[in-house]
N, C-alpha and C positions, 0 to 999 in steps of 0.2 A: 554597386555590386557587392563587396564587402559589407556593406549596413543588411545584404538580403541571406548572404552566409551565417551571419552573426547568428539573425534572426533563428534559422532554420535551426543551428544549433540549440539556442538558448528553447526551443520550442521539444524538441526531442529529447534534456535533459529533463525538462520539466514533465514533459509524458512519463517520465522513466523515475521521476522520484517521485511522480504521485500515486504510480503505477507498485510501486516498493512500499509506499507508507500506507496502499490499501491491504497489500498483503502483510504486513507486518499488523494493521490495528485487527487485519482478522486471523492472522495465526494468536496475536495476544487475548482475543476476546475468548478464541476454542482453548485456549491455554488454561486463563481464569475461570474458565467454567468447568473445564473437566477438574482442573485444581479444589474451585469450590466443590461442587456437587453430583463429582464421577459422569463417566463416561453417557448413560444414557437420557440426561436434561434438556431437550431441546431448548437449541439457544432465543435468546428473545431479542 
């Protein structure tokens, strides 16, 4: 019962940091592009 809590947690933290480090590597990609090459560069 405890080995199935564990689980559940360790399953929902992992949702939640991968869920963070997508928005994080796409707020850094709109970052460095508007940085580089202003506002209207569609990103690639």
């Amino acid at each position: 019962m405890m080995n199935r809590i564990i689980h559940r947690v360790d399953f929902i933290l992992l949702k939640l940091r991968k869920q963070t480090l997508d928005e994080l590597a796409q707020y850094r990609s709109i970052e460095a592009s508007t940085i580089k090459y202003g506002d209207n560069v569609p990103h690639v």
